[in-house]
N, C-alpha and C positions, 0 to 999 in steps of 0.2 A: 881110966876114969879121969886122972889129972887131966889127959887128951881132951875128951869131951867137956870137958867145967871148961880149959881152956876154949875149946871150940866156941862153947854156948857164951862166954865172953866176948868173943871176936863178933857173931853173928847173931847175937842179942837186939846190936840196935835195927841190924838191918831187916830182920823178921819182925820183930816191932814195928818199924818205919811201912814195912809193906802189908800189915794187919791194919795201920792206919788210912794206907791208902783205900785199901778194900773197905772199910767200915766209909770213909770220904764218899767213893763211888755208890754206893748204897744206898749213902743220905740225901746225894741228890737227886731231884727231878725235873725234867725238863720237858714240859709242854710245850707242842707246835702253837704255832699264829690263830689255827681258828679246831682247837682239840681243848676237850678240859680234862681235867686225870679225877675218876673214881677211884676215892681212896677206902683202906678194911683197916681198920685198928683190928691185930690179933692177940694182944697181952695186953695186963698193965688197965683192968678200968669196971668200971661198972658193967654187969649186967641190964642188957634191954629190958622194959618193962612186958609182961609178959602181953601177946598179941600183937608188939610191935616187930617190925621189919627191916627197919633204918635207923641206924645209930644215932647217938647225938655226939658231937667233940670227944665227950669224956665217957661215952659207952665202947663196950666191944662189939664187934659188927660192921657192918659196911655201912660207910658214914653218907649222911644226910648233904653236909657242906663239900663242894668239890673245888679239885684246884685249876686256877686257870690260866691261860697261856705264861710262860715265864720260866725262871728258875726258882727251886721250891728247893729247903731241907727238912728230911725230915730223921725219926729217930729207926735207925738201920733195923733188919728185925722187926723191927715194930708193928709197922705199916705196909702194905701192898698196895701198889698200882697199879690201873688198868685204865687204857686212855679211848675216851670218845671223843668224835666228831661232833662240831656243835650242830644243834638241833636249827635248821633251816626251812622258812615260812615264805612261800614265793610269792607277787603279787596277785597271783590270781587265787590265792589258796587264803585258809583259814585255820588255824592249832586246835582244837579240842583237847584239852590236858583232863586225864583221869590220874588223881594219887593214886599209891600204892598202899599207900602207910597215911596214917592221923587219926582223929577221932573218925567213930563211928557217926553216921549221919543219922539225923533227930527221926524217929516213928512219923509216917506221913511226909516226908520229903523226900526228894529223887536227885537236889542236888546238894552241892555244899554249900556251907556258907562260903562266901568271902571273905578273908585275913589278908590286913595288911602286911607291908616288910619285906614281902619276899621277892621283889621285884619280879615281876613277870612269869613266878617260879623257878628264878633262878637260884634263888638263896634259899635251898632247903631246908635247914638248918631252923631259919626264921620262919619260915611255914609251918613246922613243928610245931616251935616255944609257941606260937603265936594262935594255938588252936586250930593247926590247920584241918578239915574234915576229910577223909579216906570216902574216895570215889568220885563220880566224873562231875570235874568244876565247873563253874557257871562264866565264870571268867575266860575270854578265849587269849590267842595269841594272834596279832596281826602281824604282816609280812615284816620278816626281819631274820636276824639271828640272834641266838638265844643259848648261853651255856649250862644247858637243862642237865640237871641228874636224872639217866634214862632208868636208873635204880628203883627213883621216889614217884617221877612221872611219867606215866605214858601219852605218849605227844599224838593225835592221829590227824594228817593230815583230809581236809575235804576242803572244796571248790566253794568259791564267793556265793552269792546269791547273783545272778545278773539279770533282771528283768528288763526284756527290750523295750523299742517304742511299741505303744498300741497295745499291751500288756498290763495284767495287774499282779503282784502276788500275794495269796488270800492265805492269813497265819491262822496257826493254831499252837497254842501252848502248851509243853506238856507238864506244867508246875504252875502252882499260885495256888489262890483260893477258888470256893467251886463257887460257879455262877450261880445268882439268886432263884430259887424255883419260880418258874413264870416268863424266866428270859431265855429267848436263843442264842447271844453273842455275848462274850462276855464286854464287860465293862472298859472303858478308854482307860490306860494308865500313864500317869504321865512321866515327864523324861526319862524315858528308855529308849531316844535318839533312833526312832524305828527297829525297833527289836535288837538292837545292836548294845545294848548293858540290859542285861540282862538280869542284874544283881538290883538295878533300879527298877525295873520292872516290878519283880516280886517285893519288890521291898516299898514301891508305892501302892500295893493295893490289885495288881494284876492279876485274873484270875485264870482258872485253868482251862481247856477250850477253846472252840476258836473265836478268832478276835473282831473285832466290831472293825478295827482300822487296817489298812492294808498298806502293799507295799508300790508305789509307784514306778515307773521305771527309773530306772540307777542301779549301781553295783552295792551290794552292801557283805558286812562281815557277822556275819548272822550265826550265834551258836547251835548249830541243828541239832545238838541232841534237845534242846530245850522246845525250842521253835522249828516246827515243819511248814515251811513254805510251799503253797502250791502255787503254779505257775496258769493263769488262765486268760482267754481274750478279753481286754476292755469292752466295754458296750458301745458298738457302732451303730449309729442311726441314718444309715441311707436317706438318697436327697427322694423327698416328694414321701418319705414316712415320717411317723410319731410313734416317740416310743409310749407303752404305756405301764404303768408301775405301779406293783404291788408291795407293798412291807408287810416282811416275813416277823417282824416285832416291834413293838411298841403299845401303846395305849391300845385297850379295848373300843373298836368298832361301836357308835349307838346304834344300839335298836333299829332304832329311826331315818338312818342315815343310811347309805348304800356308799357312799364314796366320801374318804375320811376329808376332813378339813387341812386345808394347806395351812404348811406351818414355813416359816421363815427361817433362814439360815443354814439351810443343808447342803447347800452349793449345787443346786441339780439331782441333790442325792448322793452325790460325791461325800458327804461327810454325815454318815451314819451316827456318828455321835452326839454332834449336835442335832441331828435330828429330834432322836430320843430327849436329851436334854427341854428341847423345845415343843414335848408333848407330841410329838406326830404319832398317828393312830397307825394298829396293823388295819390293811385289805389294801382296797384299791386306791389310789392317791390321785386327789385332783388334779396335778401340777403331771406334765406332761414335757418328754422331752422331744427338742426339735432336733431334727437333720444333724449329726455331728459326733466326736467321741468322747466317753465320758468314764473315768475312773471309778466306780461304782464297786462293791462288795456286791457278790451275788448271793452271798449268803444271809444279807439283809435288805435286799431289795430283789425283786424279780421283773425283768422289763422283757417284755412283749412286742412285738412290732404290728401297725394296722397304718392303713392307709389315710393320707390327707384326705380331710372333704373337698372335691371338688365340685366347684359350680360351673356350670358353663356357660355361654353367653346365652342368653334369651332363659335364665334358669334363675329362681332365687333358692336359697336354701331356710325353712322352717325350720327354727333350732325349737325343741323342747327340753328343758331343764330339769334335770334330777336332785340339783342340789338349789339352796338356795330359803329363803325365807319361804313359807305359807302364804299365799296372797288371800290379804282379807277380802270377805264376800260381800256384793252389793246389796244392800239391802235394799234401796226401793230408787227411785227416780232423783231423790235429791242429791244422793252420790252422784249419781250418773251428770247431774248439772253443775256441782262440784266438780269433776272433774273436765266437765266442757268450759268452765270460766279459768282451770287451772291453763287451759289451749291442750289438753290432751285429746278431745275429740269435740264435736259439734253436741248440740242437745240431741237432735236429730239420731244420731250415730251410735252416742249412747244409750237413746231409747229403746233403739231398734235393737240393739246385740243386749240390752237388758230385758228383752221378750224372747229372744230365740235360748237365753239363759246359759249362753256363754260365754260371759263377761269374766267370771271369776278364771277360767281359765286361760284366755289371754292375757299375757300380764304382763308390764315393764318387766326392763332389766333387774337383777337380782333376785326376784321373785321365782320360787318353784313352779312351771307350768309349758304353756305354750308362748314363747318370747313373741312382743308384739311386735320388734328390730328383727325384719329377716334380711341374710348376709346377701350379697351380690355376688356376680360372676371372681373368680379367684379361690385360691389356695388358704385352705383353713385348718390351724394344728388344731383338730378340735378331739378333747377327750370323750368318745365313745362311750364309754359309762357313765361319764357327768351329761352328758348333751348328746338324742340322738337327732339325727337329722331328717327332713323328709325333701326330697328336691321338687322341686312344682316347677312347672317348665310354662312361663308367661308369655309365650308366641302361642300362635293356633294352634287346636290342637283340633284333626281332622278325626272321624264316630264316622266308619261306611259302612252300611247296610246293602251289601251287593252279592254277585255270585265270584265275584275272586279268590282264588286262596288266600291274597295275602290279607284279606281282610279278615276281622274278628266276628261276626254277625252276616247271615243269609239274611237276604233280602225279605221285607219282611211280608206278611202270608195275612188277610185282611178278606172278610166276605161283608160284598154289598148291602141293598137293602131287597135287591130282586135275588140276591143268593147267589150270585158269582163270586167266586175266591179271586181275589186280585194280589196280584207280588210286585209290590212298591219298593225299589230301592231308594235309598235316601242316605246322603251326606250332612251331619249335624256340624258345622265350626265352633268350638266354644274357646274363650282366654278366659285365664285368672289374672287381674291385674298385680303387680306383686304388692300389693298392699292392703290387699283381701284374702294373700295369698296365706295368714294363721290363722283367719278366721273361719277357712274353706275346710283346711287341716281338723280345727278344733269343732267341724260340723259335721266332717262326715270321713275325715281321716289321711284320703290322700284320695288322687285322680281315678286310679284304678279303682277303685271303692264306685267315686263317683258315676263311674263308665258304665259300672255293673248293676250299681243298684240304684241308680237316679235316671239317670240319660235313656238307657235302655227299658227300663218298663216304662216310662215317661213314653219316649217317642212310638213304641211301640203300642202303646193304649190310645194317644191322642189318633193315630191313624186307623186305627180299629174305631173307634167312634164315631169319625168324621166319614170313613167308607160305609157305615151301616145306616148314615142317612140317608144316602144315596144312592141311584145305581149306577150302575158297575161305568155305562158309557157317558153319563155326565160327570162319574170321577176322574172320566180320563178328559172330558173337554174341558174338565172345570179344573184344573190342574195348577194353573197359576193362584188361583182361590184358594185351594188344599192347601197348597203350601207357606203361603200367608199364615192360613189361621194356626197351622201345626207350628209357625215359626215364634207365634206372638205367645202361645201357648207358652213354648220351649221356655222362652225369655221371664216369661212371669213364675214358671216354677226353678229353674236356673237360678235367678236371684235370690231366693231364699237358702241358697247355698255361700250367696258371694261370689258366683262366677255368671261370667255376662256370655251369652249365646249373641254369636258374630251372625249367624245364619244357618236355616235347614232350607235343604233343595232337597226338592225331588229328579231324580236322575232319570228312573224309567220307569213307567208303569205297563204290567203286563198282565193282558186281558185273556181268557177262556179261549182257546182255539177256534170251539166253535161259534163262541160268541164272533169273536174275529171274521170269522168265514162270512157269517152270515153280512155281518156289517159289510164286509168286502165285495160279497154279491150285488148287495143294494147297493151301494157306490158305481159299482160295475154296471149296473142296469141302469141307472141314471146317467153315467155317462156314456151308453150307448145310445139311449135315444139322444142325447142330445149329439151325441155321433151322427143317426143315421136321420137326424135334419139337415144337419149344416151338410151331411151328403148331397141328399134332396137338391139343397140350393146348388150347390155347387154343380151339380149336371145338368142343370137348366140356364147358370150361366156357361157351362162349357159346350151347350149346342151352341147358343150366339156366337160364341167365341170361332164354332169348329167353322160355323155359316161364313163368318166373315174373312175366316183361315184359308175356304178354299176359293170364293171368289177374288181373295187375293193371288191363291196359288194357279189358277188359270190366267190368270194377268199375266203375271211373269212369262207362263208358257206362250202367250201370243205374240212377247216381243222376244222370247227367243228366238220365235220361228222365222220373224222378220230379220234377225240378224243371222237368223238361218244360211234363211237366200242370196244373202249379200255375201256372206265367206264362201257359199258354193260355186258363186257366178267369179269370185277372184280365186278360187281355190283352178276352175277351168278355165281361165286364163292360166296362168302359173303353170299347169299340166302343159298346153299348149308350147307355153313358151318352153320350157323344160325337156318334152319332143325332142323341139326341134333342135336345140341345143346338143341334143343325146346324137343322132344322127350326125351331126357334122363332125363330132367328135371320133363318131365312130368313121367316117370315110377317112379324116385322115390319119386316124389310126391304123386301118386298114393300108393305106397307099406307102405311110412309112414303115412298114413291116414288110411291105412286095421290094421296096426298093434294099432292105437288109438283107433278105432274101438272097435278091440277084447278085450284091456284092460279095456275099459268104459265099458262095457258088465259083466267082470268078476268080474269089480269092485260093480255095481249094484248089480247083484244077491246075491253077498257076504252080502251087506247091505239087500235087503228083506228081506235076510233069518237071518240073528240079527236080525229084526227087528219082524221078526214072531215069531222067538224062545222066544226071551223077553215079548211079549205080550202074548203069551201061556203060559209063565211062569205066570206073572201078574195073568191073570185071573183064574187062578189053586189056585196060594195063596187067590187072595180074595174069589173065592166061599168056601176056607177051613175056609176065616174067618167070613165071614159076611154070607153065603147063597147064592142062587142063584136068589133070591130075593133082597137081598142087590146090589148084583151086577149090577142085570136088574135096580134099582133104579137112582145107579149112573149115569148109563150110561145117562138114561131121563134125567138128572138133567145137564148134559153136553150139550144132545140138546136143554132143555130149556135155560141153558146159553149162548149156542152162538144162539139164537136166528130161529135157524128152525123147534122149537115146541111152538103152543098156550099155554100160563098160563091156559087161562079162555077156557074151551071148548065149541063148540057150543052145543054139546048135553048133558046131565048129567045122565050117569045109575050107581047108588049105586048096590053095592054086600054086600055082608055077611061082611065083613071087608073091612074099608076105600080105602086104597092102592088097593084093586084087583080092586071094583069097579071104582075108577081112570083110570084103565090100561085099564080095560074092555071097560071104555065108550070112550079114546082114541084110541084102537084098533078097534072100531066099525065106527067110524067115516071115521080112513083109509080108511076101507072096502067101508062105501058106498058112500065116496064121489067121483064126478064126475071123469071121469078119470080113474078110480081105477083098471078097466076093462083092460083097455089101459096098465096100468103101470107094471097087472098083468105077463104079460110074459116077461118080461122086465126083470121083479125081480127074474123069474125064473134061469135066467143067472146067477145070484148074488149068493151068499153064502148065507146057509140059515140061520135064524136064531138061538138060542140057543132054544133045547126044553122047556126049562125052561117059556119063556116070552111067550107059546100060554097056560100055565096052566091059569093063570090068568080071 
């Protein structure tokens, strides 16, 4: 026992010394660079309020406030640590922070309020004291870091808003107040820096729904649990269209009106708010947009595309107006001279359209009607519902009454006054000046109108009246007539239209077959007699003619006949001379042919006889030199070379010596072969042969 007292003396202080160091090691804590430490109070404190989560300093539980990078003491036992990573917000991202823990959020609300203190949520602690509300804040977190307690908040990362070029993005809230019964978009709220405070929003007056204003293109940091952007195409206006544009809200449409009144300050329509502010009605909107791209809410505007008015050249365009004042009505001629002294028209001018009684609806500019300004050749943004158009084309315009397809009207069908059906084709020309061209409009509507129910039973009747006074073959000679009176006709009821007839022609008129035939007869009969006169005459001057033809044609013959005599009496000279020409030609033709003769003759014999001398000489020298045997040899040997003696004989008789037997059995063969008989006296004629060749 002394031992051990002694022992626990000695090693007192140094068990001591190393409970101090462990309780040291315990108390402190060290946080990395970018780590914060979630600390637990487990003794020593208040109990949490009941429904809470997250401790405060002096509660027990896992506390609210955390520590951050560094060296920390704290009390051993006490406290536990466990270290996070700080909470990291990239530039293309956005934080959405939901507590865990705070009050309860108010009946009718979806977010929290906003408390100061806490920096960014990072001071728990102070977002507690500080009334902070339990569930998803309105507040976001932009790109950064942040030493979030992941205890108290959950941090959820989501992606910017990015809307490109040529883009809109069209909001909807899902908090505030409810929009007023009778409106589609909710109300403008202001600074809420494009949906991006959102704590401003609601807190100016913001209601819930989608929003009148949108988002342009740029990147924004947009709380989406709050605010749901949709992403949609701006409103493009292609070249050579108009847009045209309906409001889906604002003012009620009058009665009276078809197309609301343009209000000021909208920017195109670009700014829905001030629209409303500015009284713009819902339907269809005067103000029209041109060619181009335009930021627009679709949810408060609706735009349509239609096509420019185009005019063309030789074209005017008749604008009629939908909107615009009432034009007051003329009541009798003294307006009408009123307004001729104002220099708006002649008295004249006005008389006359104050008869036809439609004055009141041609009307100056801003007046509801028929515009008395019609547009020229070009490009017109003109609104279709405010203003329609009618195009009148001021060049000729050519009416055929023919048998072509491409025409509009058969030629037209018309009986005399003797009762033949005649079919007159005919070409009407008519112009509207363009300055007659709304009064033509407000008379009978447009050209094709005019075509069908003016022009046509018009031309059609005058030539029915004028063919029924007459008949059928003075219609056709009287034809430049016809056409005069149908034309003067034309022009006098044409102008109570306001349009001027240029000219009617008639093109072809076609008569009855057999009327035709008959006339053709008669023509034919008359122009045969007078055929079978000028005949008449005509063979009565061709006897004189023949008369005087052939006493001429014997003339001729008498002085042939004399030049007859004269080439025959030189033709027999000529012969003569010609004779005797021929005969001398021929004697000495003859005498130098006798003289050729006798030289060829002397010349030949000359040659035989060389030629026998020489061969007598020949055969002298060889039988001196070879024999007469030799000689006979050669010769064989020439007719076996040139081929008119057998090598090989057909029969074979040997002699005493080779060579005679040879000769012998050839010369027997001569003898008895066929023919031999025949040939014999033949050969008598011949020369004989040499004694020599019958030794053999």
């Amino acid at each position: 026992m002394a031992q051990f007292v002694a022992f626990m003396l000695v090693a007192y202080p140094y068990i001591l010394g190393f409970f101090a160091l462990v309780v040291l090691f315990k108390s402190v804590v060290i946080v990395g660079g970018r780590e914060i430490a979630v600390v637990e109070r487990k003794y020593l404190g208040r109990q949490m309020p009941q429904g809470r989560v997250v401790a405060l300093s002096e509660e027990v539980g896992i506390q609210a406030r955390t520590l951050g990078p560094g060296l920390h003491f704290l009390v051993p036992f006490l406290y536990s640590v466990s270290k996070q990573p700080f909470t990291a917000i990239l530039e293309t991202e956005v934080g959405l922070v939901e507590s865990i823990d705070g009050f309860a959020i108010p009946p009718g609300k979806i977010f929290a309020k906003v408390v100061g203190g806490h920096n960014s949520f990072q001071d728990g602690e102070s977002f507690l004291r500080n009334g902070g509300q339990k569930g998803p804040q309105i507040e976001i977190l932009p790109p950064g870091q942040y030493r979030i307690n992941p205890v108290l908040f959950k941090v959820r990362k989501v992606p910017v808003v990015i809307i490109d070029k040529g883009r809109i993005g069209v909001v909807t809230s899902q908090d505030g107040e409810p929009i007023p019964p009778g409106r589609l978009l909710a109300k403008r709220a202001e600074s809420h820096n494009n949906f991006e405070n959102g704590q401003a929003f609601l807190n100016n007056g913001g209601q819930k729904g989608p929003q009148i204003d949108i988002l342009l293109p740029g990147t924004y940091r947009v709380n989406a649990d709050l605010f749901h952007v949709e992403i949609q195409e701006a409103t493009i206006i292609p070249a050579k269209k108009v847009g045209l544009v309906t409001a889906l809200d604002g003012e009620p449409l009058p009665e009276t009106e078809y197309v609301a009144s343009s209000v000021p300050g909208h920017d195109d329509f670009q700014d829905g708010a001030d629209f409303l502010a500015n009284k713009g009605e819902r339907g269809p909107q005067f103000d029209v947009l041109r060619p181009g791209t335009y930021y627009i809410n679709p949810l408060m505007f609706k735009v349509e595309l239609d096509d420019v008015a185009t005019v063309e050249r030789g074209q005017v365009a008749v604008v009629v107006s939908n909107v615009g004042d009432e034009p007051p009505p003329v009541k009798d001629l003294a307006d009408a001279a009123m307004r001729a002294e104002a220099g708006h028209e002649t008295a004249q001018e006005a008389e006359r359209r104050l008869k036809l009684g439609i004055e009141r609806y041609v009307v100056p500019k801003g007046y509801r009607g028929i515009q008395q300004e019609v547009a020229g050749p070009g490009f017109y943004y003109l609104n279709r519902r405010a203003y329609i158009v009618y195009i009148v084309d001021t060049t000729n315009i050519t009416i055929d009454w023919d048998q072509s397809k491409e025409t509009r009207f058969d030629p037209l069908k018309v009986i005399s006054r003797d009762g033949f059906e005649i079919s007159v084709s005919v070409k009407v020309v008519i112009r509207v000046r363009p300055d007659q061209a709304p009064y033509m409009v407000a008379k009978i509507g447009s050209i094709e109108n005019l075509i069908l129910h003016v022009i046509h039973p018009m031309i059609d009747s005058s030539f029915r009246n004028q063919a029924s006074s007459t008949s059928a073959m003075n219609f056709m000679q009287d034809r430049q007539e016809e056409q005069r009176k149908a034309e003067e006709r034309a022009k006098s009821e044409l102008e109570k239209y306001h349009v001027e007839c240029v000219s009617v022609l008639i093109c072809q008129i076609s008569l009855p077959q057999d009327l035709m035939d008959t006339q053709t007869k008669k023509i034919i009969a008359q122009q045969q007699q007078a055929m079978y006169q000028d005949q008449q005459k005509a063979e009565q001057t061709r006897i004189a003619t023949e008369k005087t033809r052939a006493e001429a044609d014997q003339q001729k013959n008498l002085v042939e006949a004399e030049i007859g005599v004269k080439i025959a009496e030189q033709n027999k000279q000529k012969a003569i001379r010609f004779a005797e020409g021929e005969g001398e030609s021929l004697r000495l033709k003859a005498e130098g042919e006798a003289k050729g003769i006798r030289a060829r003759g002397e010349a030949e014999g000359a040659k035989i006889l060389a030629i026998g001398e020489a061969t007598a000489k020949a055969y002298e020298l060889q039988n001196k030199a070879i024999g007469m045997q030799g000689v006979t040899a050669i010769e064989i040997a020439k007719q076996i070379a040139s081929g008119n003696v057998k090598v090989t004989p057909d029969l074979l008789v040997q002699g005493g010596d080779g060579l005679g037997g040879l000769l012998s059995s050839y010369l027997t063969k001569l003898v008895t072969a066929p023919g031999a008989a025949e040939a014999a006296p033949a050969a008598r004629g011949k020369k004989e042969p040499s004694p020599e060749l019958g030794r053999g």
